[in-house]
Every structure is written in structure tokens, then in C-alpha cells.
BABA-36096 format. One record per residue: x, y negated, z negated of N, C-alpha, C in turn. Coordinates in pm, whole numbers, plus 50000, padded with zeros to 5 digits. Layout:
BEGIN
XYZXYZXYZ...
***
This chain:
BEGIN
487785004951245488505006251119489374994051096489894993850968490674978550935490834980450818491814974250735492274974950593493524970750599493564975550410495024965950383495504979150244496134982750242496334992150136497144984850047497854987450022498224977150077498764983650038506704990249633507505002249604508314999549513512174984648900513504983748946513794985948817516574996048607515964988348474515984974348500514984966148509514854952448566515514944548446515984938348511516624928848424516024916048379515254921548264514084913148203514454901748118515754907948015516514900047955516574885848050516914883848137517204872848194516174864648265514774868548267513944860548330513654849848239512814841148271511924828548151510864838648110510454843448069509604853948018507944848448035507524848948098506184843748101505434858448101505624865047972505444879547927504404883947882503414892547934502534896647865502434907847822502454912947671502594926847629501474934247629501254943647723500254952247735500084966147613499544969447562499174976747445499884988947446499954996047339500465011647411499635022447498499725028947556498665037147572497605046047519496645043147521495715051847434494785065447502495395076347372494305090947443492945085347513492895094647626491385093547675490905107847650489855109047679488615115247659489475129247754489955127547808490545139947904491965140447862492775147547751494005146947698494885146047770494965152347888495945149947991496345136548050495485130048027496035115848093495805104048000496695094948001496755080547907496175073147989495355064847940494965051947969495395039147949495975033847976496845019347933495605008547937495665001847815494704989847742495754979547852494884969747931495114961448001494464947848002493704947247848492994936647876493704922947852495254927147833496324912547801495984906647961495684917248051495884911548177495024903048298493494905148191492584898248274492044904648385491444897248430490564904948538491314902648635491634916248701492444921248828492164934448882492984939148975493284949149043494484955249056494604963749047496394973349070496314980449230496904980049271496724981249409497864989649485499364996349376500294995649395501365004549319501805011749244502565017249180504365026449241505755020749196506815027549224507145029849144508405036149156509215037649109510625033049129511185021949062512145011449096513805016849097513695024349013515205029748981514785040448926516115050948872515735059448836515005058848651514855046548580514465048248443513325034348488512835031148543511575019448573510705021948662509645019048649508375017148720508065005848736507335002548845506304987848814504924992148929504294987148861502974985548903502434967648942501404969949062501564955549152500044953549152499784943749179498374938649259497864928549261496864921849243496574904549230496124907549062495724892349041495054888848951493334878849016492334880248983491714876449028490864866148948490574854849000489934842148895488614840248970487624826548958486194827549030486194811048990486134808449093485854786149100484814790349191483914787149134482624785449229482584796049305482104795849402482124805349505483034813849576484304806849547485724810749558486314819849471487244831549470488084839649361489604841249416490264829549386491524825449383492354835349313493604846549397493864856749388495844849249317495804856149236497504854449224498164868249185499564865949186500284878449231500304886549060500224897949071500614908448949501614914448950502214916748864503654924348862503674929148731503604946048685503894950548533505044959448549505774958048477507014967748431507634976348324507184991048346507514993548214509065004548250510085006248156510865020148105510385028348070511315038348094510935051548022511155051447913510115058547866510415060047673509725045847654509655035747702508625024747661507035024247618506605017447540505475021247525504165010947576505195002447596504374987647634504444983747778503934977847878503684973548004503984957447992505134956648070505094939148065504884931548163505124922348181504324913348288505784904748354505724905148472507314899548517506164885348619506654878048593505904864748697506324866248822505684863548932505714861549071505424849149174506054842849201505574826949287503924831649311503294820849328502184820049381501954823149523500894825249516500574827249679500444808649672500734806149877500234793149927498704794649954498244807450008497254807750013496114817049942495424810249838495094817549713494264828649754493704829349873493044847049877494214856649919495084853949886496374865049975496094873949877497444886449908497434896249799498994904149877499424912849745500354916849761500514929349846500554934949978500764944850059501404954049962502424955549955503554963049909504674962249878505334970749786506994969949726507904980749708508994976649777510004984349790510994974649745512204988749709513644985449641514674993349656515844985649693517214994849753517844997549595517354986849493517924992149335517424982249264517484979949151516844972949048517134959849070518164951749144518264938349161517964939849291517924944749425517274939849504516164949849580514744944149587513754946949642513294939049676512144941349750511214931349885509264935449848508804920749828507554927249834506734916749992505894925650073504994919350170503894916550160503124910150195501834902950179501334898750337500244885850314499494888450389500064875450505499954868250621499924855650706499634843850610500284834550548499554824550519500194807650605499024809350694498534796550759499074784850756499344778250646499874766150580501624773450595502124783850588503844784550664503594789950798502444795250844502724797151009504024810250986503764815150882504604827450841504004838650741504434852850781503974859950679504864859350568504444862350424504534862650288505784874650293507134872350277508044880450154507954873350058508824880149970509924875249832510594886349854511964884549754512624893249747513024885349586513664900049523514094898649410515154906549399516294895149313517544898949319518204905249194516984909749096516904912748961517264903248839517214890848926516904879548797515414868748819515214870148938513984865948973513954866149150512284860249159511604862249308511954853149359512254853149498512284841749597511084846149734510624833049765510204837449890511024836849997510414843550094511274843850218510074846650333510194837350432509254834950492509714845950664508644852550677508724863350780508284860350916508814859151030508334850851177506864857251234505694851851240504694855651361505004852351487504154858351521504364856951682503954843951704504664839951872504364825051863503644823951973503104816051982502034810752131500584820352116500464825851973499034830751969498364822151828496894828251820496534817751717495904834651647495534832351523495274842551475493604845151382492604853851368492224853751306491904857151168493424866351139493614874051051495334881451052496064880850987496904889650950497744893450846498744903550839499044905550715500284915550739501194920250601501954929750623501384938950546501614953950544500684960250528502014973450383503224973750479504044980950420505344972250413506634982350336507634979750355508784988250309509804992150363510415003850343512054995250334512624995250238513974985950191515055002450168515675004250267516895013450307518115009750249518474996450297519674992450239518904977150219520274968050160520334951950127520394944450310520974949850414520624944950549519644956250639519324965350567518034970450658516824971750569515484966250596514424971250558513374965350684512544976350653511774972850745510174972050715509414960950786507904959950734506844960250847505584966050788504654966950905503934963050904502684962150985501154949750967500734951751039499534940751077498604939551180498354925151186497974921251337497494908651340496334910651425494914901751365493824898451500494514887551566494404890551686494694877151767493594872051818493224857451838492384851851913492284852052061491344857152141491744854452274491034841952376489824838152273488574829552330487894826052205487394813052226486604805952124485424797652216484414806552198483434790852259482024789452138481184777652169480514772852106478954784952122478994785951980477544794551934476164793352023475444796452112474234789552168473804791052082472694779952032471874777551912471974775051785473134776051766473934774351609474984762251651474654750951618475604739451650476764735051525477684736951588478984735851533479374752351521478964757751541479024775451563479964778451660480844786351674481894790751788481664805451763482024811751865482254828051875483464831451930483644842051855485664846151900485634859151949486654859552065486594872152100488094873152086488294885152007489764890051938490264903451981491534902451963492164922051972493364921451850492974932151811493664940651724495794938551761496764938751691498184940451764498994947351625499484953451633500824960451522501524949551538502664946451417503784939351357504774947051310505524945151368507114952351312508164944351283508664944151143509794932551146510614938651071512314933451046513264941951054513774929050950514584931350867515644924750748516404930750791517884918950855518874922850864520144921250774519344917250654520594909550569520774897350601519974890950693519944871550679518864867550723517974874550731516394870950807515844881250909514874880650873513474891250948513184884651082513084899751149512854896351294511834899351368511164898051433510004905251488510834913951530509824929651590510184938851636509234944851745509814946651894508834947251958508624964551981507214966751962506984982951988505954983452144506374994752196505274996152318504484999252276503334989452377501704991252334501294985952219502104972952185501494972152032499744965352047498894967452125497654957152152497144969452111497724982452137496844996952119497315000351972497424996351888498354997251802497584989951668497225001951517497334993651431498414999951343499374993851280500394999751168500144997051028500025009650995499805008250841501025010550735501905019850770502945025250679504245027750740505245031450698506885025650742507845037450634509005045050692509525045150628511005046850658512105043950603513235041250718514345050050655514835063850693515515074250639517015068250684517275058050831518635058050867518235045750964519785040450998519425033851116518745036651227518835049651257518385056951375517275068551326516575062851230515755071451185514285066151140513695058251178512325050851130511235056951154510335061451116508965065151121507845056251094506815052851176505775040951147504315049551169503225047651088502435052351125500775044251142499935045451181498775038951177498095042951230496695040251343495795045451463496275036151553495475044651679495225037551787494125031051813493995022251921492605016851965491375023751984491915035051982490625046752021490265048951886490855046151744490455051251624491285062351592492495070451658493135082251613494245080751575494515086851467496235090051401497415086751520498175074151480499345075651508500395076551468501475077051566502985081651456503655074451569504765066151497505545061051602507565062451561508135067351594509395070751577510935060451649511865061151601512555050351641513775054451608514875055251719515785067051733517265057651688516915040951676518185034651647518005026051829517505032951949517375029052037516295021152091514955033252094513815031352160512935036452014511275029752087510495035852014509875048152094508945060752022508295069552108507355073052004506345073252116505205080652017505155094351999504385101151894504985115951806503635115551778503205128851905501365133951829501975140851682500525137851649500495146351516498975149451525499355163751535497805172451514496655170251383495405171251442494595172851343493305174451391492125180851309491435187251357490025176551335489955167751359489035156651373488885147251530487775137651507487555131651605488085119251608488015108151478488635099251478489595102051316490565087351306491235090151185492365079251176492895079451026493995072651050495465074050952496865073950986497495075250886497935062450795497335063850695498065048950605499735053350505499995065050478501095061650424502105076850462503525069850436504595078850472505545081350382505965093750323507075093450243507765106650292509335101650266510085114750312511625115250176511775124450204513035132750132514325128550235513655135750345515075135450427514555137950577515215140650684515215136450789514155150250838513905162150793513275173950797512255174550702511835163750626510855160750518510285151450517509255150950597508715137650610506835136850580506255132750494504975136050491504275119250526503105120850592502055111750602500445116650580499795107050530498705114250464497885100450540496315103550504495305091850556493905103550532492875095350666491605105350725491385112250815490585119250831490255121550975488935123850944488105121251071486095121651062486075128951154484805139251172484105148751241483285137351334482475130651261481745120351361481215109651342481065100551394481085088351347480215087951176479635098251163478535096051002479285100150896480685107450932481405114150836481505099350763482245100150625482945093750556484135092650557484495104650556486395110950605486475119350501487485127150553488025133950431489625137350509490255142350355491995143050341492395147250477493665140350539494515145750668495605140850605496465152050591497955154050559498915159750634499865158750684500545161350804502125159150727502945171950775503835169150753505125177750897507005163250860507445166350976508415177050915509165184351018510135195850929510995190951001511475185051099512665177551193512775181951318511465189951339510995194251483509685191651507508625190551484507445190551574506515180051367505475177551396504205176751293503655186651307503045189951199501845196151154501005189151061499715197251072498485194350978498635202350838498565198650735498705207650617497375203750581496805217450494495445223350490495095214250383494015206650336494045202350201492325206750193492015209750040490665212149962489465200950038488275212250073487345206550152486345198250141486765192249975485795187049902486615169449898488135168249935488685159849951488585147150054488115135849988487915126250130489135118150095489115108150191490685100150286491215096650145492505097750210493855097350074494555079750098494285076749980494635056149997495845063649934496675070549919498185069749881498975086849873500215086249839501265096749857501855092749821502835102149731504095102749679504415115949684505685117149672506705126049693506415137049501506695148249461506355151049390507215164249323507655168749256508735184449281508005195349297508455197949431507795214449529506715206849639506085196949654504785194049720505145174149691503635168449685503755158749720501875160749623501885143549559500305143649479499725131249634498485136849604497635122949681496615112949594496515109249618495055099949533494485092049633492895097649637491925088549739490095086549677489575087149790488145089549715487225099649770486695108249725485985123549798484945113449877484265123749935483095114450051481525104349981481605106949852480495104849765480775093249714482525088849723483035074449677483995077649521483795091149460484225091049342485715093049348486635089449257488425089449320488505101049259489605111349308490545122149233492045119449272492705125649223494185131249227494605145149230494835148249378495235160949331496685164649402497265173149390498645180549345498785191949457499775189349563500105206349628501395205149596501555219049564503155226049475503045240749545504115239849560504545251849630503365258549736502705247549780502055252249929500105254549804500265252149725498785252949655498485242149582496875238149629496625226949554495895231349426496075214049327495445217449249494765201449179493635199349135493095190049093493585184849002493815169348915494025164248806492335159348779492315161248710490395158048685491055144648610490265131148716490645119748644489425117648583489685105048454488605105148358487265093448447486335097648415485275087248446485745072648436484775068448551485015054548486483595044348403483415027348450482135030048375480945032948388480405029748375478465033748353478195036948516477895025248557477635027248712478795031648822479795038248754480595040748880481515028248906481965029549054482955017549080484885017149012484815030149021486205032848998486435034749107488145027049188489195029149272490535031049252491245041749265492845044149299493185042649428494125033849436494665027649487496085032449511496705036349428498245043349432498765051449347499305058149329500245069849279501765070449293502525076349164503895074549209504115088449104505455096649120505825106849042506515100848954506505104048801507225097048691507455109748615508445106448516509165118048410507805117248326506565111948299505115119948209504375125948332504585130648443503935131348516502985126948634502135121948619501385111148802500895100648707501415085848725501285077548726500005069948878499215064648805497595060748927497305050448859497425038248964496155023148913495045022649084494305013848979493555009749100492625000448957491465002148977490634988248941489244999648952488214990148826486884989848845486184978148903485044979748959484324970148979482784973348991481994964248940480794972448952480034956248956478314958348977477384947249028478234935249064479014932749154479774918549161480584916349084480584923648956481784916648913483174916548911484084904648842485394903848878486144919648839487034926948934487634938248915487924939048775488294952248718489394954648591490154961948652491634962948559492854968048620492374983848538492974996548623492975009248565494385012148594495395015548489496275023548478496605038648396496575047948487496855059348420497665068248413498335070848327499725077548341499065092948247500155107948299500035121848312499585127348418498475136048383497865142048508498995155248513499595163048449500185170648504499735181348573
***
């Protein structure tokens, strides 16, 4: 397994406006949910959706272009208010390295949040910014040193306060390189998998060391207190992990489930007795996956039951009475669905086009109800952005 899944009233007035006004939303074919006209935005992907403060949203992901053989990725950022009808476009530094993409975003309040991304090579550092609600800065995040890498990235990020947030990832590390027999100029690499944990203390990010991180991939983060962190991802074996962090030590925290392999990608909690993580779990290696939801009460995990027709959940949010998911059933097609008061229930999202190739990507709870982007893509071509707001 491997992936990247990848959280302000912004103070818009004050940017240089390099603004793009996205349309209002228009009825779809399924009344319950709006469709937002995105074609101000070009061919992209949404990959990302919060809720910034209590009256803003923004929605995240690349933008995607095509030079030859190459599709040179730059950063997305839309922002709308409540009661707004339009989606605007807030600018973001460039990536250094144009296939990057934006991990994730979090915010302690409308002037300061943190978004993570992927290793780029040329800083020998992973990708922040932070924004102070007049604009982005980067801020460059430490790798490990004395390894070489074949891949890495931050994956989450959970912003508590202005000196605590915390972010998670993965790195391949290189362990051996030798020359291809028969393929000249050819090398072969033999790599391992490692978790990344890094910590904002209010003057710079630190690595963070967890036991066992070689057994270790981290996907999601969320930080209730100083002495309160939850991290989650698999292990080397392919199974759900949970990793906890008391202000002292780290410890690992089974979390039940009734599969063979699996993994958790995301975490959201209320409070220190409310903690949910969602992902897959597979019967056997042919499965596809389907929904594993687990939640903590401030004593032990559990597995919470979800609809059997549900495959692996790419997101969670918090929701009133329950919590919505959005993933893709085992056939590839996406839904959204809703547990409230201990019962689920479907949002029937609208088709997408001709051949299929619709993805959600994220979900967030908003005053119209479940807010979901993700992107089409179909025969090769460059993604489109999907944003859809209701679903009640």
C-alpha cells in the first residue's frame, strides 16, 4: 500500500488579488446537492476541503498543466463565505518542484494556518507555508539527514495552537543502488518504507522521533492537547495503526477490526473521549476494501459497523450526532454517506461523466450541509475539479 491523501473570514481585502471568480452554483440533476461551475479554474483536482473559521471554507488541490510529456502541478486554493455565492481563488507560492502537490490544511484561525506538501529535492526540505491571513510564506520543514530518498512527502497536519502543530508523512529511504544487469546505465534500488513526525513550535519544525518508525507508515494526525496527540497509518505488515502521545512517550493503541489487511488515513475528534478514524480494511488480498471506522470514547477503540456495500473512506469529518465519510464502493464509484445518531444513511451523489472517473477526495460539515471535491478524469485526460455542496 502507499498514497498521499492528502484543513479561514480570510482576509481577502488585503491580498494582490490574483482572483478568480468561480460562478454561482448551479441545480444538479439530484436537487439535493449544488454543483459549483469551475471552469474559471482549469484543469485540476480538489483534493481537500475545511472549514477555516467559523463563517469560511476553503477548498485545496493542484492545478494541473501538460509540456510534453510532463504535467507541471501548481498549488490551488478557493475560498468561499457563508451566504456567498461565488468561489474565489486566493494565490499560493509555487511549488520548487512542479510535480508536488498540496498534502493538507489546517488552521488555529483565519490569519494563521499551515498547509504540507510533499519533499522537494532542490531544498533538501519538506514543503510548508503558513499563512498569516494576509498572505503565504514558505517555511521549509527538516528531513532526515544522512539518508537519501526515493520519495517523500507530508501527508497531514493538525495546527492546535500558533506554537503547536503537528505534521505527518512518509519517506522511502534508499538503502542500495547497484547497476541494472543488462540495462546499461540502469541501477536497481532497494528501499524501506519510514513515518515522519514533525512538530511547530512557534519558531521552526522539528523532526519527531516515534518507535519503530521503519514499521511505520503515517497518514493522519490530530492534536487535542499538549499531552494529547493521536497519529494514525499501517504497519509493515499492511494493518491499521494508531499511535498516541501522552506529552511524554509515544505508545501504540490496537484498534480492532475485522479484516486481514488495512489502513487508517484520517482522524478527527471533538474532544479527548471523541475521537474517530476512518480508512480500509480487506478480507484478502483480491478484496478492494471496504469502510473501517473506528472510534475512541477515552478508554479503549472500537470498530463502528458501517453499510456493506461501502468501500475505503479517502476522508471524515466531524458532523452533528455522527460523523459523514466520502470514499469509493469496491466497483470504483464514490458515495457519501452520513451516521447520525448511530444510523447510516446515503447522500446519493450525482453521476459523473460518460465513462465514469469520478473521485472524492474530501468532505467537510458546512451550515448547507456536506460540502465534497475531488476531480474527474477519464481516457488520460487532464483532471476536472468537482465541487459539491448539500447532501443533507
Amino acid at each position: 500500500m502507499s498514497g498521499a491523501r492528502a484543513r479561514t473570514t480570510t482576509a481577502v481585502a488585503a491580498l494582490a488579488l490574483a482572483v478568480v471568480t468561480v460562478s454561482a452554483a448551479t441545480a444538479h440533476a439530484d436537487a439535493r446537492w449544488l454543483a459549483a461551475d469551475l471552469t474559471g479554474v482549469g484543469d485540476a483536482a480538489l483534493t481537500g476541503v475545511t472549514r477555516v473559521d467559523g463563517d469560511t471554507t476553503w477548498a485545496y488541490g493542484v492545478g494541473v498543466g501538460e509540456e510534453g510529456r510532463t504535467r507541471p502541478r501548481t498549488p490551488l486554493l478557493l475560498t468561499r463565505d457563508d451566504g456567498e455565492r461565488s468561489w474565489r481563488r486566493l494565490p499560493m507560492p509555487a511549488f520548487a518542484d512542479r510535480s508536488g502537490q498540496i498534502g493538507q490544511i489546517s488552521a488555529v484561525s483565519q490569519d494563521d494556518a499551515w498547509m504540507v506538501g510533499q519533499y522537494e529535492e532542490s531544498r533538501g526540505a519538506f514543503l510548508t507555508q503558513h499563512w498569516d491571513g494576509t498572505e503565504w510564506r514558505v517555511v521549509d520543514a527538516p528531513a532526515p539527514e544522512g539518508k537519501r530518498f526515493a520519495g517523500a512527502g507530508l501527508l497531514d497536519v493538525s495546527a492546535r495552537a500558533s506554537d503547536d502543530v503537528w505534521a505527518v508523512g512518509w519517506l522511502i529511504v534508499v538503502d542500495s543502488e547497484v547497476p541494472t544487469p543488462g540495462k546499461p546505465g540502469g541501477t536497481t534500488q532497494e528501499t524501506h518504507a519510514e513515518a515522519v513526525v514533525e512538530h511547530w513550535d512557534g519558531e521552526a519544525w522539528h523532526l519527531v522521533p516515534v518507535p519503530d518508525a521503519a514499521s511505520l507508515w503515517t497518514y493522519s494526525v490530530t492534536a487535542l492537547a499538549e499531552d494529547d496527540v493521536w497519529v494514525s497509518g499501517y504497519t509493515s505488515e499492511d494493518r491499521p495503526a494508531m499511535l498516541h502521545y501522552d506529552g511524554v512517550s509515544w505508545s501504540r493503541v490496537p484498534v480492532p477490526y475485522d479484516g486481514v489487511n488495512g489502513e487508517l488515513v484520517d482522524l478527527e475528534a471533538r474532544g479527548a473521549d471523541d475521537v474517530w478514524a476512518a480508512g480500509r480494511k480487506l478480507a484478502d488480498d483480491e478484496d478492494p476494501g471496504h469502510a473501517l471506522l473506528a472510534h475512541w470514547d477515552g478508554r479503549s477503540w472500537r470498530q463502528v459497523r458501517t453499510p456493506a456495500g461501502a468501500g475505503r473512506v479517502n476522508d471524515l469529518t466531524l458532523a452533528p450526532a455522527g460523523v459523514v465519510v466520502a470514499g469509493e464502493r469496491p466497483d470504483g464509484t464514490p458515495y457519501v454517506m452520513r451516521l447520525r445518531h448511530g444510523r447510516w444513511s446515503e447522500l446519493s451523489v450525482p453521476s459523473g461523466g460518460t465513462d465514469g472517473g469520478r473521485y472524492l477526495t474530501g468532505v467537510a460539515w458546512t451550515p448547507g450541509g456536506v460540502t465534497a471535491v475531488g476531480y474527474e478524469e477519464a481516457g488520460g485526460s487532464l483532471p476536472t475539479p468537482v465541487l459539491l455542496t448539500g447532501g443533507r
